[in-house]
N, C-alpha and C positions, 0 to 999 in steps of 0.2 A: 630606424629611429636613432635622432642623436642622443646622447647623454643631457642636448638640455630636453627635450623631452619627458626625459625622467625626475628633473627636479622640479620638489612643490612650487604650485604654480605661482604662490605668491611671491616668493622670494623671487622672482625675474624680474619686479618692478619695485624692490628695496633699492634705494639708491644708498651708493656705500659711505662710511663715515667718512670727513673731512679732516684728517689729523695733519700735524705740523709737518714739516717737511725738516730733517735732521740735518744738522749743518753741514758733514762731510759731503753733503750732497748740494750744498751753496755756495759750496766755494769753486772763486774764481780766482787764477793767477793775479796777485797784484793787488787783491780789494781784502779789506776786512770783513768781516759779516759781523751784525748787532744784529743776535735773535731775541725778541722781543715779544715773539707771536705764540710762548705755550705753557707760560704763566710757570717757567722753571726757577728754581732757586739758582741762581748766576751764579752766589758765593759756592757752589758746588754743597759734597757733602762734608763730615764732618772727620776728622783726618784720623780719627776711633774707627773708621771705616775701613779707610785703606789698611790702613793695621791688623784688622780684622782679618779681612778678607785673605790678605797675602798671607798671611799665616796658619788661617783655618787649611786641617788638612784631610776633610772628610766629603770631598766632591764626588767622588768615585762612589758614593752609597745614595738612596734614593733618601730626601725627606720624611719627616717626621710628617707624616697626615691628623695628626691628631694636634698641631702647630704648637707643642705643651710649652717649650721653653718660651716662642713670642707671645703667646699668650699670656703668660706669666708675667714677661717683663709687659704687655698694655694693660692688663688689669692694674698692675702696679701707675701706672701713667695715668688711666682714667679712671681710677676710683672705681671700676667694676668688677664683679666678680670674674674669675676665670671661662665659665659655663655659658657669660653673655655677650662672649665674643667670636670669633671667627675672620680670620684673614683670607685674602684672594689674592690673586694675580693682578690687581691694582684694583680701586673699587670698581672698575668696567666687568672685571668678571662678577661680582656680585651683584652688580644692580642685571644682568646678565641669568644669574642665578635666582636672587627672586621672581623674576619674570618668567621664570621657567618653573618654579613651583606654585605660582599661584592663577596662572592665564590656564586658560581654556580658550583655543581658537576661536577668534572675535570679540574675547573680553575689550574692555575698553580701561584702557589706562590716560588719566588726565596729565596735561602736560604745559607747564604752566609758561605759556612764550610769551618775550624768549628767554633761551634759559638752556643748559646742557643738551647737544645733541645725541649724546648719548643713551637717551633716555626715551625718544621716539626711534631711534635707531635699533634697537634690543627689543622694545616694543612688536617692532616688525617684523623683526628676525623670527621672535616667538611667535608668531600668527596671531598678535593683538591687535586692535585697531587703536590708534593713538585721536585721541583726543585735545585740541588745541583750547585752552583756554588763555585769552589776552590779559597782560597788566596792565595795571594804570598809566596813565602815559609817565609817572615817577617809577615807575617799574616795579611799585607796592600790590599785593596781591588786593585784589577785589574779593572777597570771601562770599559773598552773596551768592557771587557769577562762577565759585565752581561750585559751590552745592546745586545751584540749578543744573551744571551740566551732568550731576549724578546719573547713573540709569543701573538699575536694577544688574546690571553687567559691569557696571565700573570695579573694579579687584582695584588697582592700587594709584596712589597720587605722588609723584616727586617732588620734593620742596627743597630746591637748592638755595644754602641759606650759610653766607654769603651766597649772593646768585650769581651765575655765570652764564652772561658774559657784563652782567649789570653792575656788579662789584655791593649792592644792595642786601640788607638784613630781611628778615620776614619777623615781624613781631612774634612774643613766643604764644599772645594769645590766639592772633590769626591760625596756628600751627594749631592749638588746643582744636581752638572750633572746631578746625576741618579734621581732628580726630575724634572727635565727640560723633562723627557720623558710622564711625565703626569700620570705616575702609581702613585698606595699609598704607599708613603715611610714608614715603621714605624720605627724611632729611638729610639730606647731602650733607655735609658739613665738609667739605675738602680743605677749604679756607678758613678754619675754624681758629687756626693758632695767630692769625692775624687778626683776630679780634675778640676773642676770648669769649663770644658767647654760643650757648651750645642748649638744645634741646632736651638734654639726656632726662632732668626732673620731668619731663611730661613721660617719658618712655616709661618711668616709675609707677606712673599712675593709669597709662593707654596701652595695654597689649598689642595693640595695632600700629606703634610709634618706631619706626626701625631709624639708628642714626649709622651711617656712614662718614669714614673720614678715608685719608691717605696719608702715603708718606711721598707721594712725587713733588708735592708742591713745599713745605716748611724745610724738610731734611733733605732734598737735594737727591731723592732717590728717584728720579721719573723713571731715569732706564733700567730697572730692576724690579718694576712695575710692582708692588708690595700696596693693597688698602685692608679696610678693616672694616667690620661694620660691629655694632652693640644690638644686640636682640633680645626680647625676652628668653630666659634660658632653656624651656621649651624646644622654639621655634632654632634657636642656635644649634641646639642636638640635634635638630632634624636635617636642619642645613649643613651640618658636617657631613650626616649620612648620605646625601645623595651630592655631593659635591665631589669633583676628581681627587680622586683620595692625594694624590702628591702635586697637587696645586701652584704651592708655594713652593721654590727651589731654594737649596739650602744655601747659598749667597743673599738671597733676597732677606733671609732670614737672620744670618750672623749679621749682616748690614744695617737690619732695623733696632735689632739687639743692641750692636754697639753705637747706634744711632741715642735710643733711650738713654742707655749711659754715659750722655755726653751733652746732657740737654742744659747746660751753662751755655756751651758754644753755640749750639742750635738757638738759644734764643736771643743772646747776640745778634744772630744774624736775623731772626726775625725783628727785633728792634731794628736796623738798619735799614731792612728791608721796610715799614711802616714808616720811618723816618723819610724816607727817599721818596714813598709814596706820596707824603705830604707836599715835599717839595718838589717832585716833578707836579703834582694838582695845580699849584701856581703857578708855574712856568707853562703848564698849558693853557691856562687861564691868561696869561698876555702875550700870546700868539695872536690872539684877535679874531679868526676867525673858529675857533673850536672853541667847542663847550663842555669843559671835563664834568664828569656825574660823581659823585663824592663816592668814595670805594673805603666797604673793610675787608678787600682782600688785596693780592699781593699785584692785582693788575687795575687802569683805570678805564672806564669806558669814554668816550668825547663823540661832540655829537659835528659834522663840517657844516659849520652854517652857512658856507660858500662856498661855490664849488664841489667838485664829486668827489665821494670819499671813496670810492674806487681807483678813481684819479689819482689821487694822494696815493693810496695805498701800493700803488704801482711805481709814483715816481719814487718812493722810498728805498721799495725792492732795487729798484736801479741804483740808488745809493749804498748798496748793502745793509739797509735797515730792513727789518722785517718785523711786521705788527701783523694782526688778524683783524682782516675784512669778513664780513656776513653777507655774502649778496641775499638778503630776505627782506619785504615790505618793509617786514617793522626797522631791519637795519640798516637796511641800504646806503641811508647816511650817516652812518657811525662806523669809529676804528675800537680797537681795545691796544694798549698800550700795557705790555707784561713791565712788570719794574723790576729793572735790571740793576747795573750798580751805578755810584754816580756819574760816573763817564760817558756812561750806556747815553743816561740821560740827557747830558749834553751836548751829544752826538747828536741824538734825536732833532734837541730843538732847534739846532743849528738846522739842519734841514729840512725842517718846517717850515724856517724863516725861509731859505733860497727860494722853495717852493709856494711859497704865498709870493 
């Protein structure tokens, strides 16, 4: 017998996740690269970091499992108590973690496409079966159409809000509704500081209401992989208990720390970042043949009304521009364009025009 023999038999037909491809590993002699493809903060982080970080001088000891000091400083951030929060290894390890406390092999978790693959992918991993429910062809949820796909096995619903890769809200009653049914909502919130609205008042009133956020996308931490999520404070205790007690490494932690404490600069740069967003909208907008989707998060989506957007996607890559392609039905003819700085953007368009 080989060793695949021994593994659960499901997991041999999970296809593995699709993540960005890092720059040190794009470059070529002679070209520049514009990564544009993972929705990072370009302006990097906040220089309270680097300070931080070179300074702290307690690597050599494992972390605080109990995350008391981050804690401390995101309660202070989001208005919540200490008790109703809980940090990961970026929100991938949580959404990761709820799926692994509330599945039972075959449960089915709704999955609202398209939308994070993240979410069908941890699904899997945990022996869920994922359940696809479609948006509106505006990318607004149909509320009707996932209470129908409920079944007595449904555990939990993902609601990424901004959505991704749609750049779209989800009203905060559609959210209500679909927690009025008693499942576990989880709302994403990654893109949350880009547009300042946030779910949390429903989590007040819905025990079922979980909101996730991060720090890869506003403050420039992707590679230190640090998210968070807000929970009834119950279910947060419980979630610490069966979680890897040293999760969060202590860089991750001085970094978010002095991230909080610097949140003048931070939001500078999310101003900038909304700013840019705006105006790269119209400058994709008189390209001619693309059709940008109005976004409140830090990336836009565009739809190639001519031509393959694979096509595109490729002659880009050969320019040293790099955006995210979907090969899936519903995407196949759409890019997502991460908003970079102004430059970024002019690069871009320039090369849009060649390529039309």
């Amino acid at each position: 017998m080989s060793w695949r023999d021994k593994v659960r038999p499901y997991l041999l037909s999970v296809p593995s996740y699709e993540g960005v491809t890092p720059p040190e590993a794009m470059k070529e002699p002679g070209r520049e690269i514009i990564k544009l493809d993972g929705n990072e903060n370009l302006y990097g982080c906040s220089p309270h970091v680097r300070e931080a970080l070179s300074q702290y001088s307690m690597y050599h000891l494992y972390s605080d499992p109990e995350q008391r000091d981050l804690r401390q400083s995101l309660a202070a951030y989001t208005g919540v108590g200490e008790a109703h929060i809980l940090a990961g290894n970026g929100s991938d390890e949580l959404i990761d973690l709820i799926l692994r406390v509330f599945l039972e092999p075959g449960d089915k978790v709704l999955n609202l496409v398209p939308t994070f693959g993240m979410y069908s992918f941890s699904t899997r991993i945990c022996a869920g079966e994922v359940v696809d429910v479609e948006r509106e062809a505006d990318f607004s949820l149909n509320v009707p159409r996932v209470k129908k796909a409920l079944t007595s096995r449904t555990k939990v619903i993902f609601i990424a809000s901004p959505n991704n890769p749609t750049g779209n809200l989800t009203a905060r009653e559609d959210i209500e509704e679909i927690a009025k049914t008693g499942i576990i909502v989880v709302v994403d919130e990654a893109y949350f500081e880009f547009c300042d609205v946030t779910a949390l008042p429903l989590m007040r009133k819905y025990d079922n209401v979980l909101v996730l956020r991060t720090f890869s996308k506003w403050t420039g931490l992707a590679g230190l992989r640090l998210g968070y999520g807000i929970f009834p404070a119950e279910m947060a205790g419980f979630l610490r208990q069966v979680k890897p007690p040293y999760n969060i490494n202590r860089a991750a932690q001085v970094a978010a720390i002095a991230s909080l404490n610097d949140l003048p600069y931070l939001q500078s740069k999310v101003k900038a970042i909304i700013k840019e967003r705006e105006r790269l909208f119209g400058l994709l907008q008189e390209v001619g043949w693309l059709e940008p989707y109005p976004s409140q998060a830090n990336f836009i989506l565009a739809r190639v009304l001519r031509g393959q957007a694979a096509e595109v996607h490729q002659a880009l890559k050969q320019r040293g521009i790099f955006i995210r392609y979907y090969n899936t039905p519903r995407l196949k003819d759409y890019l997502r364009f991460s908003i970079g700085l102004p430059q970024h953007s002019d690069a871009l368009i320039e090369a849009l025009k060649q390529i039309s």
